[in-house]
N, C-alpha and C positions, 0 to 999 in steps of 0.2 A: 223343630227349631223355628221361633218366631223371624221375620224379616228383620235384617239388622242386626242381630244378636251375635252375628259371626265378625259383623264390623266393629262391635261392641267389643267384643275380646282382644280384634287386635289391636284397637284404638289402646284398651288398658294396655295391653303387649308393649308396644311402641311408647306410650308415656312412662312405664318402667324405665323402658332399658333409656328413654331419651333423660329419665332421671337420675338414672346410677350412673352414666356417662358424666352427667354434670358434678354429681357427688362425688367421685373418682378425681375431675378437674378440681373442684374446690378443696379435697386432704389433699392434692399433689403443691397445689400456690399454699395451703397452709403448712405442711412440713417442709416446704421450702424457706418459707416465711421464719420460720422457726429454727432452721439449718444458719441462715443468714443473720439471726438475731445471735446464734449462738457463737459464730464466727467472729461478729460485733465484737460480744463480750470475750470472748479467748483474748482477738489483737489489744484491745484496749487492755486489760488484763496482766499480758506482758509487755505493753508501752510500762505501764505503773512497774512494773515489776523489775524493766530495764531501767526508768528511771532512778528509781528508790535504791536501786544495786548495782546499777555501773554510773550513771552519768552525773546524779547528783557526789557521791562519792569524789569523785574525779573533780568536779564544781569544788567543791568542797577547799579540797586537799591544794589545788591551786589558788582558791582565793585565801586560803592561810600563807601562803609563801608571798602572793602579792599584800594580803595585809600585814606582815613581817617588814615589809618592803616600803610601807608606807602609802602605798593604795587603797582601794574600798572597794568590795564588789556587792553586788546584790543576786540573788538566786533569785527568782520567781517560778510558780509553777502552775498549771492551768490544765483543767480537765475537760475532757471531752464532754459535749453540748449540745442539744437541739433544742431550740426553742420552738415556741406554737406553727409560727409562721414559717416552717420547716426550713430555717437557715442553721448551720451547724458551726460547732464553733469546734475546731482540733483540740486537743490534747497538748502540751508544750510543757517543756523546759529552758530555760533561758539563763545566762549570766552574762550580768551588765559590768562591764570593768570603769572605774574611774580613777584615771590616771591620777599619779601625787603631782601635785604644782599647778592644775588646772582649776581654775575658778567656776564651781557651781552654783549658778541660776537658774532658773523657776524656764530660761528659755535652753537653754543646755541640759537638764537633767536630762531631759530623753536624747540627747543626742552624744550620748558616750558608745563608748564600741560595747558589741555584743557577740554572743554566738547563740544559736536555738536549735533546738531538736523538736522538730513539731511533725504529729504525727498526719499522715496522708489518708484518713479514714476511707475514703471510696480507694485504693491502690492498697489498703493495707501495708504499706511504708511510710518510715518517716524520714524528714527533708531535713538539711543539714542548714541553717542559715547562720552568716557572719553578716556583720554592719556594722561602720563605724559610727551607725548611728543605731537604737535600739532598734529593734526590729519590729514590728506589727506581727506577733502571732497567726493570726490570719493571713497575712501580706506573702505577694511574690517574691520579696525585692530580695537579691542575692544570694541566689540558690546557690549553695555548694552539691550537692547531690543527695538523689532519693538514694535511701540503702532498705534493705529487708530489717528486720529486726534481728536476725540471728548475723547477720555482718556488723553490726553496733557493737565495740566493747571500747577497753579500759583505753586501749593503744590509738585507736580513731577519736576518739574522744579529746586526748592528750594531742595530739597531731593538731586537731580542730583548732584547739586551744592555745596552743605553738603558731600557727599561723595567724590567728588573734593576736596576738600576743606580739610579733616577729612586729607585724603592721601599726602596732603603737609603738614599737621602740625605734618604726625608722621614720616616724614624721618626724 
């Protein structure tokens, strides 16, 4: 055996194993990477799935009794976002109520009451928001409470909307 030759081997030895080590580390951050993409897609999934089947329904079915009534409401709805600059945008549903007898301007449109369900992408919940003035989808402003999605149905929804509601009829 020449000089060195036996340093040679282990030198290869150690650069293996210090490369299967690191290849071990890189499938672990990629199936995790992919675990949390897939996670992504489920919650987002069923926001869509609760909106389109409990909350817009519920939106719905209310804003036909207030526009029976001689009100107007608007439903808006906004999906989940990230643009380049990695700022994200939630997921939302919204309904804006406009009271009958109140005079609409260009400086008043946005400030009629509202309620929003917008979803908490890092918490996987979504936030329950009232305003008597519209809300900022993005925005803090009047949190009624985070719920899981499997707590969200017809009955919280209706409650939401009752308490919206209760609050324009006693200005």
């Amino acid at each position: 055996m020449s000089p060195g030759s036996g340093e040679a081997c282990d030198l290869e030895t150690e650069l293996h194993k210090l490369l299967d080590q690191y290849e071990d580390k890189r499938r672990t951050v990629e199936q995790r990477r992919r675990q949390v993409k897939s996670d992504d897609d489920t919650y987002q999934k069923a926001f869509a799935d609760l909106r389109s089947g409990v909350i817009r329904p519920v939106f719905e079915a209310v804003g036909a009794i207030l526009a029976a009534r001689g009100h107007e409401f608007r439903i808006s709805e906004e999906e989940y976002a990230a643009d380049p600059a990695g700022k994200t945008h939630e997921a939302a549903i919204a309904i804006q109520i406009m009271p009958a007898g109140l005079e609409r301007s260009p400086q008043t449109d946005g400030g009629f009451p509202s309620l929003a369900f917008v979803t908490r992408h890092y918490s996987k919940t979504v936030c329950v928001r009232a305003s008597n003035a519209a809300p900022k989808l993005n925005g803090t402003a009047n949190p009624r409470g985070d719920y899981g999605l499997a707590q969200i149905d017809e009955e919280l929804v209706r409650v939401e909307l009752l308490k919206l509601i209760s609050g324009i009829a006693s200005r």
